[in-house]
C-alpha positions in Angstrom: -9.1 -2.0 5.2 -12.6 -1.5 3.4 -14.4 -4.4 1.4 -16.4 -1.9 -0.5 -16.3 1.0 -2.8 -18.6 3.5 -4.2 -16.9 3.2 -7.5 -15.5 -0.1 -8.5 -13.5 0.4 -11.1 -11.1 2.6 -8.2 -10.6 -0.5 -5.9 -7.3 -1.6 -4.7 -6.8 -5.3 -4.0 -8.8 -6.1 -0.3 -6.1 -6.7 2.5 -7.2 -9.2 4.9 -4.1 -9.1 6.7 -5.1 -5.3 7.5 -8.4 -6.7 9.1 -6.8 -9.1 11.3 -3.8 -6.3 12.5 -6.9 -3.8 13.2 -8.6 -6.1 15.1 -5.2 -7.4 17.1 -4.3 -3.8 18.2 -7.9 -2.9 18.9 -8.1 -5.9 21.2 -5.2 -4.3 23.5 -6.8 -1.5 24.4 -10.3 -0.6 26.0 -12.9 1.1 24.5 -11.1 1.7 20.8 -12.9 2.9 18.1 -12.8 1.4 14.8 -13.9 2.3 11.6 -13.8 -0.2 8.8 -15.6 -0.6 5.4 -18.5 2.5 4.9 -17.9 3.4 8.5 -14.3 4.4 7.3 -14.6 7.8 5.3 -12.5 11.2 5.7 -15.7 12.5 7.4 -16.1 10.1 9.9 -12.0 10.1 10.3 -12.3 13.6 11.0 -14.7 13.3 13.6 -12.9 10.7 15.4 -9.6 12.3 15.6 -10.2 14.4 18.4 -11.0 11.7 20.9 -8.2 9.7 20.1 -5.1 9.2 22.0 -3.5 6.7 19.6 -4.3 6.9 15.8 -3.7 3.9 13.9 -4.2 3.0 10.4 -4.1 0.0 9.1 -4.5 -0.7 4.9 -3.6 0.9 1.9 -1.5 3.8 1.3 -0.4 5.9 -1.8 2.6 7.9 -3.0 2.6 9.2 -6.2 2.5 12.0 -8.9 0.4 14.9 -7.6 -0.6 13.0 -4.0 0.2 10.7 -1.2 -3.0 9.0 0.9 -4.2 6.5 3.1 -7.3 5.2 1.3 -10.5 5.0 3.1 -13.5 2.6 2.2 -12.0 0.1 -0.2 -11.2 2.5 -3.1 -9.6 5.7 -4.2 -12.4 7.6 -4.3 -12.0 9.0 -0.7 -8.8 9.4 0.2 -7.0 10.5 3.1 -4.7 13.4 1.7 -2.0 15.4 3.6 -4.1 18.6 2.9 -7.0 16.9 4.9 -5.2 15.6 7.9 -3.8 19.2 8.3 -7.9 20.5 9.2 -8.1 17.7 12.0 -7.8 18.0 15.7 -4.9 15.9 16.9 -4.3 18.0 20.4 -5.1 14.8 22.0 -3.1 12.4 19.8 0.4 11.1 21.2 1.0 8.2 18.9 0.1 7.9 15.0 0.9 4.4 13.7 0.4 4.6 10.0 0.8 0.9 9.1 0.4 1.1 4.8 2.9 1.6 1.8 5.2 4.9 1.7 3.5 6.8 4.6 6.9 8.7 5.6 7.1 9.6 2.0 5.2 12.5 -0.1 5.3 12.8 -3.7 9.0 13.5 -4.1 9.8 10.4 -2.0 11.1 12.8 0.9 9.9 12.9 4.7 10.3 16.7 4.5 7.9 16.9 1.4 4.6 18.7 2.2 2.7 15.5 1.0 4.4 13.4 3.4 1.9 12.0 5.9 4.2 11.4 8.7 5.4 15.2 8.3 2.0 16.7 8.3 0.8 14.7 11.4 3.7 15.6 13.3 3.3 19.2 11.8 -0.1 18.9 13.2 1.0 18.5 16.7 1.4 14.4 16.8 4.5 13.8 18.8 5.4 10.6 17.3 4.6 9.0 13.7 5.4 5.4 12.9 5.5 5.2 9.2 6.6 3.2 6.2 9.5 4.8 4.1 8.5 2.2 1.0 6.0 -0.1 -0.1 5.1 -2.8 2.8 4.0 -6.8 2.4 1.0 -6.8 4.3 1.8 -10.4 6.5 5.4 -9.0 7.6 3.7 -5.7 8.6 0.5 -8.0 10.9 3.2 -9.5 12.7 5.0 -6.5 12.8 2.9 -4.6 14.5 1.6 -7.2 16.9 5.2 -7.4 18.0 5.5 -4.1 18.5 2.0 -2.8 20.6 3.1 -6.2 22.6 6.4 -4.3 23.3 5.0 -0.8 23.4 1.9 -2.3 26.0 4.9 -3.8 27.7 6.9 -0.3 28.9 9.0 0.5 26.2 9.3 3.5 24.6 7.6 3.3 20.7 11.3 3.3 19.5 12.5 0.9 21.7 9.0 -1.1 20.6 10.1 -0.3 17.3 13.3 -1.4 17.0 13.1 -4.7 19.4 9.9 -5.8 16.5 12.6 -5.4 13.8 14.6 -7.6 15.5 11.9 -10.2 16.2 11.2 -10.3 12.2 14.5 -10.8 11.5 15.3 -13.7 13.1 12.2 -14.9 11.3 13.7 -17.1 8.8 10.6 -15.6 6.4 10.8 -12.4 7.2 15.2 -11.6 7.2 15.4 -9.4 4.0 15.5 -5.7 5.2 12.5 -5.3 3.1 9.8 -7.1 5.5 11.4 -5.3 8.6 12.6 -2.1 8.1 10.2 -0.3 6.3 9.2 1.4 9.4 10.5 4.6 11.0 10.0 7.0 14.2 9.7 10.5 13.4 9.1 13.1 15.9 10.4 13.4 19.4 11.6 10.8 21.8 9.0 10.2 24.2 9.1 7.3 27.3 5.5 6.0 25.3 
């Protein structure tokens, strides 16, 4: 979600689509916090977290040898690490939304991996995690997720929300191909929100 890095030469790509989908879910609900570009480092995360009823992420993520991340302003030279969401205060946190590539997934490609994000936020007391088992196409994953805080703002449950978005995308003549709509997943405990 960042447009800046301290060290170029560590940028990933800039997703504009990631903008727009923070801004679209930040417009639903009143008074949200959002930290983009500089404003967006582990620190600042950190001290965030424990006013925040809903967590949602929006950008890039990364599974890989060694570490899996969400990466904070721009470039991977402050990550987001399993390790460092385990030291922050989710007691308030019902939802986590962690719209970026291979969330669910840690280093061995496996929810139940101690680098999976999804696991160590519900491990951290999160109810429910929506994540990404794979690599995610950042336009199918805007409309996505506007289709799914519509539904979720509308009274149904976040799997309910979940699955009825799925459903939407696919009848989307561009986005049919399981790829664009079921990368995402509920883990955690049913809940009615």
């Amino acid at each position: 979600m960042a447009d800046s890095a301290a060290h170029p030469e560590n940028r990933l790509e800039t997703l504009p689509d990631a903008e727009v989908e923070a801004n679209a879910v930040a417009a639903l609900f009143r008074n949200p916090t959002i930290l983009r570009r500089n404003s967006a480092t582990q620190a600042q995360l950190l001290r965030e977290l424990p006013n925040a009823d809903l967590f949602h992420f929006s950008g890039h993520g990364l599974s890989g040898i060694g570490s899996s991340a969400l990466v904070l302003n721009g470039g991977t030279s402050d990550l987001l690490t399993a390790a460092t969401l385990e030291t922050g205060d989710f007691k308030r946190t019902r939802l986590a939304v962690l719209s970026a590539c291979s969330t669910a997934s840690g280093t061995g490609r496996s929810f139940t991996d101690s680098e999976s994000l999804a696991r160590t936020l519900i491990s951290s007391g999160v109810p429910q995690v929506v994540a990404s088992r794979w690599y995610v196409d950042s336009g199918s994953t805007l409309y996505l997720m506007k289709v799914f805080y519509q539904n979720l703002r509308g009274g149904e449950s976040v799997v309910e929300s979940l699955r009825n978005s799925e459903k939407t995308l696919r009848k989307d003549g561009c986005w049919d191909h399981p790829f664009y709509w079921a990368p995402f997943a509920v883990f955690g405990k049913p809940s009615s929100t």
